[in-house]
TORLO-649783 format. One line per field, with one value per residue (C-alpha): residue in one letter; residue number from 1; x, y, z. Coordinates in pm, whole numbers, padded with zeros to 5 digits. Example, Ala and Ser with C-alpha at 12.3 -4.5 7.8 and 13.67 -1.06 7.14 Angstrom:
REM TORLO-649783
aa <- (A, S)
i <- (1, 2)
east <- (01230, 01367)
north <- (-00450, -00106)
up <- (00780, 00714)
//
This chain:
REM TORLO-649783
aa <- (X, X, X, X, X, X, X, X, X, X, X, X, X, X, X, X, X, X, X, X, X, X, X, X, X, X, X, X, X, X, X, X, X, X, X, X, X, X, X, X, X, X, X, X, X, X, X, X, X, X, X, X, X, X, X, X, X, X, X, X, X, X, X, X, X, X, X, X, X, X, X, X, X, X, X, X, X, X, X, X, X, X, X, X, X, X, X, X, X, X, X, X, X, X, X, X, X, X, X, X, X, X, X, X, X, X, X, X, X, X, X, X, X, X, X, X, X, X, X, X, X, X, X, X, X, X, X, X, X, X, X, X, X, X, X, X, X, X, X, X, X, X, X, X, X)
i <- (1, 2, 3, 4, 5, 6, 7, 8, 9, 10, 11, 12, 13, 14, 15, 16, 17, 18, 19, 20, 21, 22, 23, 24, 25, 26, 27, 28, 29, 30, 31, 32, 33, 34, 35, 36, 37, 38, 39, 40, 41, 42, 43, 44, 45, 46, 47, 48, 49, 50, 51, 52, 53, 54, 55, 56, 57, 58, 59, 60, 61, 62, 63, 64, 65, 66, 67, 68, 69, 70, 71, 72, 73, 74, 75, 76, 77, 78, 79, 80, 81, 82, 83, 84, 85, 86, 87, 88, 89, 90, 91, 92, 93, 94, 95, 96, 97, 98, 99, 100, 101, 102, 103, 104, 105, 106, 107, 108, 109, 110, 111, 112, 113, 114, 115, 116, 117, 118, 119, 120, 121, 122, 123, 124, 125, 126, 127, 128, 129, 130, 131, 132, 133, 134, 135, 136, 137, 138, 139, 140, 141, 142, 143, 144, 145)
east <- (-00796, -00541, -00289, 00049, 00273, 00662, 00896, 01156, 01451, 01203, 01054, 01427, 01557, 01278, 01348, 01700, 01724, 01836, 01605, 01800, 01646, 01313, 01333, 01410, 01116, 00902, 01037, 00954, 00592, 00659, 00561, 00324, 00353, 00128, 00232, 00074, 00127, 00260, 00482, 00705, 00726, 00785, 00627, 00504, 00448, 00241, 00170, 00055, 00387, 00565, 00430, 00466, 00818, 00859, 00738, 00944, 01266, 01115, 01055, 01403, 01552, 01426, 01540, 01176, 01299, 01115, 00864, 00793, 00718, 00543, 00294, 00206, 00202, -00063, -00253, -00612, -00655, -00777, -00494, -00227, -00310, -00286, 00058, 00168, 00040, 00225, 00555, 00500, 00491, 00791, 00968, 00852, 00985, 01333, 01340, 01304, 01589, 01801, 01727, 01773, 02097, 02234, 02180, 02366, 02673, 02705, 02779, 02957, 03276, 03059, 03114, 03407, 03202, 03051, 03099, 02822, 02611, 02616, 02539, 02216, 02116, 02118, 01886, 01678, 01607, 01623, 01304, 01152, 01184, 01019, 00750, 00639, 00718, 00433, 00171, 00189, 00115, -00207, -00335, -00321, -00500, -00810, -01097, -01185, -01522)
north <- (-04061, -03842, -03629, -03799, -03505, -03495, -03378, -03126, -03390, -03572, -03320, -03188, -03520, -03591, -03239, -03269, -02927, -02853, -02836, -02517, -02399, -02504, -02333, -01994, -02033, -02111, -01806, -01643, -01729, -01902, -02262, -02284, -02634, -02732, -02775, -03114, -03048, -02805, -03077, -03192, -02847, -03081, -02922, -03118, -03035, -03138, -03181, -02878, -02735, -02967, -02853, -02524, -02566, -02699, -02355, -02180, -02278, -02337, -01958, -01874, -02022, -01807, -01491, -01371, -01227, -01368, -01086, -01175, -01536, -01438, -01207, -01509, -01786, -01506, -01405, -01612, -01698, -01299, -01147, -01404, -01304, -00905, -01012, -01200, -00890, -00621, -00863, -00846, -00462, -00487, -00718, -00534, -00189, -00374, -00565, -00148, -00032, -00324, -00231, 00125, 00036, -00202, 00082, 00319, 00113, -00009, 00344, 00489, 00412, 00169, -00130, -00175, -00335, -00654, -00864, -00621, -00587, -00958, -00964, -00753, -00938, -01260, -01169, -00972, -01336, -01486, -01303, -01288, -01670, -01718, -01477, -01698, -01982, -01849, -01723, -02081, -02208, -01984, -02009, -02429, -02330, -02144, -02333, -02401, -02145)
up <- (00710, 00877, 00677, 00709, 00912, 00942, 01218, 01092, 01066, 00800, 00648, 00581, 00488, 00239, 00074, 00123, 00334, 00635, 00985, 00964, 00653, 00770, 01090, 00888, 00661, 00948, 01165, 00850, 00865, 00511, 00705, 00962, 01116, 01418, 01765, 01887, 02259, 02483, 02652, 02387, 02148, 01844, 01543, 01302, 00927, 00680, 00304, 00274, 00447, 00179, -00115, -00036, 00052, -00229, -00414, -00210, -00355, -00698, -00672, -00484, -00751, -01005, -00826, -00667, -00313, 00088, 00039, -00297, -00178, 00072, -00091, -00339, -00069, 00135, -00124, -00223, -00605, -00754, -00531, -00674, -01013, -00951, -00755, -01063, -01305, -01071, -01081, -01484, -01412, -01253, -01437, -01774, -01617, -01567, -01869, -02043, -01797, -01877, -02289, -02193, -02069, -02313, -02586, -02376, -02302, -02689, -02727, -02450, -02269, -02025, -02245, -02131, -01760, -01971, -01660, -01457, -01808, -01815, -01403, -01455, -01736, -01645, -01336, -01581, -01762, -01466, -01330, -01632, -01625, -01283, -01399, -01671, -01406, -01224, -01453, -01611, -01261, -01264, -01539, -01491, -01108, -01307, -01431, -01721, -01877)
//
């Protein structure tokens, strides 16, 4: 049985994007739909494209950046997991700046900038969130020993 494909005005509709926004991921090389003919130029997209897609704006959503993204959607199982381990670096190394900070500004004439302390610590938690976003994903992806 064939694998049901969509045209970018479905495909859009049915994750309630824009072809717009689809076009950008797939100029991106986030997508990579196929091009039944040379005639016509329609692309079509399939599940595959969907569900990832979809884990593109899961991920977008908690704060990891196009490169990010694209590293994970790239990478085969052993490389995802050292991508999601150097992203805990990361994201570990930020969390102790962000700490560093806080301490500082409690005692320094910075605390009067909460707005830009709350800014940088919202996006600490909300990387931190799509971190453990991911590593849940993973982990459910392994088999079991």
């Amino acid at each position: 049985m064939a694998e049901e494909s969509y045209t970018i005005g479905e495909l859009a509709r049915g994750m309630k994007l824009s072809p717009r926004t689809i076009d950008f991921y797939t100029r991106q090389g986030l997508l990579h739909p196929e091009q039944a003919g040379r005639g016509h130029g329609y692309r079509h997209y399939t599940e595959e494209d969907r569900r990832r897609l979809s884990l593109i704006k899961h991920l977008q959503a908690r704060k990891f950046s196009l490169q990010e993204i694209r590293q994970f959607l790239n990478s085969d199982g052993r490389q995802k997991a050292s991508t999601a381990l150097a992203t805990l670096e990361r994201v570990t190394t930020d969390l102790e700046r962000l700490r560093h900070l806080v301490w500082e500004t409690r005692s320094s004439a910075l605390a009067a900038d909460q707005p830009a302390l709350r800014a940088i610590a919202t996006e600490a938690l909300q990387k931190a969130t799509g971190l453990c976003s991911l590593l849940v994903t993973l982990l459910n992806d392994m088999p079991l020993l």
